[in-house]
MIMAR-215025 format. One record per residue (C-alpha): x, y, z; residue in one letter; residue number from 1; chain. Coordinates in Angstrom, 3 decimals, padded with zeros to 6 digits. Layout:
! MIMAR-215025
{px = X py = Y pz = Z code = A pos = NUM unit = A}
...
***
This chain:
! MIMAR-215025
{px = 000.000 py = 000.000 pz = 000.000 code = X pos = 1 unit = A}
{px = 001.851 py = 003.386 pz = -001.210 code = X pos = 2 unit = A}
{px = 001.439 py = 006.389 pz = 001.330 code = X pos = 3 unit = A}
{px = -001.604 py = 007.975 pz = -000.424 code = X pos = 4 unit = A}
{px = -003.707 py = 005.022 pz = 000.001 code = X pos = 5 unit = A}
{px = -002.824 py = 005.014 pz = 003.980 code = X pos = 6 unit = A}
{px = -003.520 py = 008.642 pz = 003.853 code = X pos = 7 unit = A}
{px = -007.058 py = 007.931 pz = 002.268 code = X pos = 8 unit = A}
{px = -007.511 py = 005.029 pz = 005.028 code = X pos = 9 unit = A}
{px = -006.438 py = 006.620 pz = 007.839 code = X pos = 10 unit = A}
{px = -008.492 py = 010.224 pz = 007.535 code = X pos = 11 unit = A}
{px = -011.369 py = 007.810 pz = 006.294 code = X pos = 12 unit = A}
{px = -010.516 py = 006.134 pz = 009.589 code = X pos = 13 unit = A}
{px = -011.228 py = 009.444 pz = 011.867 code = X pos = 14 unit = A}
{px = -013.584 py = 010.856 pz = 009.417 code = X pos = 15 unit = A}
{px = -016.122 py = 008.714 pz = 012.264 code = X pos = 16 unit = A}
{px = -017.253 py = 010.813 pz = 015.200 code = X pos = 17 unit = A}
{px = -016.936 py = 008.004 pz = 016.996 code = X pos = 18 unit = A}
{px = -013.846 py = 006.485 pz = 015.835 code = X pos = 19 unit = A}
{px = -012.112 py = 009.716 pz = 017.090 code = X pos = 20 unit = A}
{px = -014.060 py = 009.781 pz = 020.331 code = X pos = 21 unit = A}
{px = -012.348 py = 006.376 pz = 020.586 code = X pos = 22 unit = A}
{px = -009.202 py = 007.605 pz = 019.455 code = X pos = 23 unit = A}
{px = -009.163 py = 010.736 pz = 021.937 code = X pos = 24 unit = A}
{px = -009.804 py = 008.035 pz = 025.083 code = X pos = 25 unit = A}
{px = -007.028 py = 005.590 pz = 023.531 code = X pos = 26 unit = A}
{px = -004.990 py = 008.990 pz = 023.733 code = X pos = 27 unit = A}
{px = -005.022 py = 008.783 pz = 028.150 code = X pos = 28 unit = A}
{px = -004.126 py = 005.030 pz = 028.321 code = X pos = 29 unit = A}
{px = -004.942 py = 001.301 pz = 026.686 code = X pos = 30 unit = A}
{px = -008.230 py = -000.040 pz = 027.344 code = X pos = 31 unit = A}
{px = -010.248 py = -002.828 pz = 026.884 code = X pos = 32 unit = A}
{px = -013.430 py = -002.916 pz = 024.320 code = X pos = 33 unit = A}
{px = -015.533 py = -002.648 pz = 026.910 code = X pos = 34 unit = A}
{px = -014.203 py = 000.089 pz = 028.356 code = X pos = 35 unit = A}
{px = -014.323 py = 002.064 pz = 025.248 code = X pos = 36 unit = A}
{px = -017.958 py = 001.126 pz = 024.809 code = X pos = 37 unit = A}
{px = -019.157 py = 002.354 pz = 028.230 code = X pos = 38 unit = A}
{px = -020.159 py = 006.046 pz = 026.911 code = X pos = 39 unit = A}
{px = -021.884 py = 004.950 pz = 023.468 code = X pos = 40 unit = A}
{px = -025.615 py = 004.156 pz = 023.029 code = X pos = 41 unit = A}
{px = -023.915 py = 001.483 pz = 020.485 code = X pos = 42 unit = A}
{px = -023.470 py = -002.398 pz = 020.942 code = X pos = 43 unit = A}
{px = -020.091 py = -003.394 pz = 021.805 code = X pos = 44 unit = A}
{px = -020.025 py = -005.165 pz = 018.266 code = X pos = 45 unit = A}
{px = -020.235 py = -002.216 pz = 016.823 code = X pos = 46 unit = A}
{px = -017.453 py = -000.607 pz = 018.679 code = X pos = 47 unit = A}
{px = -015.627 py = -003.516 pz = 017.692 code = X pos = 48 unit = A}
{px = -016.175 py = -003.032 pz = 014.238 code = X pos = 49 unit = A}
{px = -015.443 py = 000.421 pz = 014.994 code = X pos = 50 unit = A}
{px = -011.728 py = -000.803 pz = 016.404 code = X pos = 51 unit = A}
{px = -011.032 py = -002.932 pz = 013.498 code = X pos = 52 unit = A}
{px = -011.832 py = 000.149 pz = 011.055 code = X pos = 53 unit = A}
{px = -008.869 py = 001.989 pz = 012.987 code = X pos = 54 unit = A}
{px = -006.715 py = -000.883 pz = 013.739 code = X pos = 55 unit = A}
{px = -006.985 py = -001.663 pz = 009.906 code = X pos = 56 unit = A}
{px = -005.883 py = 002.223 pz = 009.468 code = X pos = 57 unit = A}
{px = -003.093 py = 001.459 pz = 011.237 code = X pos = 58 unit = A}
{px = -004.345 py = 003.866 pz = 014.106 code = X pos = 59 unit = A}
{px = -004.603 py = 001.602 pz = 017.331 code = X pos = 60 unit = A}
{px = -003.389 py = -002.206 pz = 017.787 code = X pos = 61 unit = A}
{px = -004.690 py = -004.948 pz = 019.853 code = X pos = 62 unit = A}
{px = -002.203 py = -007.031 pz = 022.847 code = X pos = 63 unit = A}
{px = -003.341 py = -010.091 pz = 024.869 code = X pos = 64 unit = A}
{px = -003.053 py = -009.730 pz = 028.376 code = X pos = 65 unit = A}
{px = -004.129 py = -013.104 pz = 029.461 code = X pos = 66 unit = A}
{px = -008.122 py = -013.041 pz = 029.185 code = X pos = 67 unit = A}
{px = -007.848 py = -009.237 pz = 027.971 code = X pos = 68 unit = A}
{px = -007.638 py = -007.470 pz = 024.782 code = X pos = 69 unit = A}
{px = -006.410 py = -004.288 pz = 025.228 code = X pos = 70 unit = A}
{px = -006.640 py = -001.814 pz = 022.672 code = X pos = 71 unit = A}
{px = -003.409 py = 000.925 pz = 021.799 code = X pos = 72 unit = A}
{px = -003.204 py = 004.027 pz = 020.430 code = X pos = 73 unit = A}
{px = -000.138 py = 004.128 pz = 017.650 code = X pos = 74 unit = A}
{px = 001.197 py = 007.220 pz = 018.056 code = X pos = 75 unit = A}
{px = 003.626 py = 006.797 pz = 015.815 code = X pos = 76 unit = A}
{px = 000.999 py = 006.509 pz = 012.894 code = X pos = 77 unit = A}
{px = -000.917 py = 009.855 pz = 014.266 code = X pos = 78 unit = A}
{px = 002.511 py = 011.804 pz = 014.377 code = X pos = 79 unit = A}
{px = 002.691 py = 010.251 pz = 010.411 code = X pos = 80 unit = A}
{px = -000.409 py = 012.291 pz = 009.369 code = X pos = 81 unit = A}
{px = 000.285 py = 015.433 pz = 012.050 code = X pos = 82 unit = A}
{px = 003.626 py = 015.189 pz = 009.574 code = X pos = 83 unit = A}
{px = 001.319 py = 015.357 pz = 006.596 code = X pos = 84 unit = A}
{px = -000.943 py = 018.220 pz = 008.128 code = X pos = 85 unit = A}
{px = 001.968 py = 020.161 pz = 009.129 code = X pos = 86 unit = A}
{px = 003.847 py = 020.456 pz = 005.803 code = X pos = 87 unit = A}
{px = 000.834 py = 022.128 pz = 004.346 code = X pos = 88 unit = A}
{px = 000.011 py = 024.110 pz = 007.326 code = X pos = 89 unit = A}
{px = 003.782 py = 025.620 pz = 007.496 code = X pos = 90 unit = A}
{px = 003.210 py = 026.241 pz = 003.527 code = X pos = 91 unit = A}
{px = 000.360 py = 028.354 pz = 004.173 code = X pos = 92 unit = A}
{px = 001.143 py = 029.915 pz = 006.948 code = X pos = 93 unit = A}
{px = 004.485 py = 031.085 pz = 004.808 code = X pos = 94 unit = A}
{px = 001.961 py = 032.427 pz = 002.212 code = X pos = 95 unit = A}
{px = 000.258 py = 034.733 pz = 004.971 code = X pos = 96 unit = A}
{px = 003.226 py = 035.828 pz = 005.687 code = X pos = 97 unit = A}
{px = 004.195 py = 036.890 pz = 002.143 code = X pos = 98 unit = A}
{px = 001.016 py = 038.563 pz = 002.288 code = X pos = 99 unit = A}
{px = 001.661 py = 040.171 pz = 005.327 code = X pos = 100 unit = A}
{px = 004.882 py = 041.531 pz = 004.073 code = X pos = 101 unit = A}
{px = 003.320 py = 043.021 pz = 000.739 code = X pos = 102 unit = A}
{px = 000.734 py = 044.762 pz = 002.708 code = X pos = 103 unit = A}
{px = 003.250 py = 045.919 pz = 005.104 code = X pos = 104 unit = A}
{px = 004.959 py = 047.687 pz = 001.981 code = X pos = 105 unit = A}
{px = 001.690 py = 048.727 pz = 000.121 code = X pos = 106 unit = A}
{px = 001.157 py = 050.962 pz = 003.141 code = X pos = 107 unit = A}
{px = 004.076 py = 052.375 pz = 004.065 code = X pos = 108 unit = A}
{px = 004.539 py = 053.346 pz = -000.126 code = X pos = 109 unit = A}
{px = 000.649 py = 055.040 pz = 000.710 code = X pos = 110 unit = A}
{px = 002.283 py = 057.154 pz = 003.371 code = X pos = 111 unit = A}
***
């Protein structure tokens, strides 16, 4: 899978308001299915199916713990699309700048 196609899977991933509720509790500690179903009106199959939509995303990972499953959040993948984010953010923000400047010098020419 090139990097566009786990770009596409990955923001498809948290494009879910409750995938990225699930995310944001993964993001203060591992827990259990369970767990993460407690505040959804939702089955805890369909958190499940909820999981495996991130974990297949590459966004969280499952561990045995004897009778548990803990989920994870992977960081590491997040801090892959912050990367992403980030080199278009810092290009726009340079633009603003640019524009900033010009301004800067259209009115100090006015004066």
């Amino acid at each position: 899978m090139d990097t566009d196609d786990r770009l596409d899977e990955a923001f498809m991933a948290l494009a879910d308001p409750i995938r990225r509720a699930i995310i944001a509790r993964l993001s203060r500690g591992s827990q259990t299915v369970n767990d993460l179903a407690e505040p959804f009106e939702i089955s805890k199959q369909a958190v499940s199916r909820h999981i495996q939509v991130l974990e297949n995303a590459g966004l969280v990972t499952r561990s045995r713990d004897a009778q548990r499953r803990p989920v994870h959040l992977d960081s590491g993948r997040l801090e892959e699309l912050t990367a992403w984010i980030d080199k278009y953010r810092i290009i726009a923000e340079q633009q603003f700048r640019n524009l900033d400047a010009l301004l800067a010098t259209q009115e100090e020419e006015e004066k």
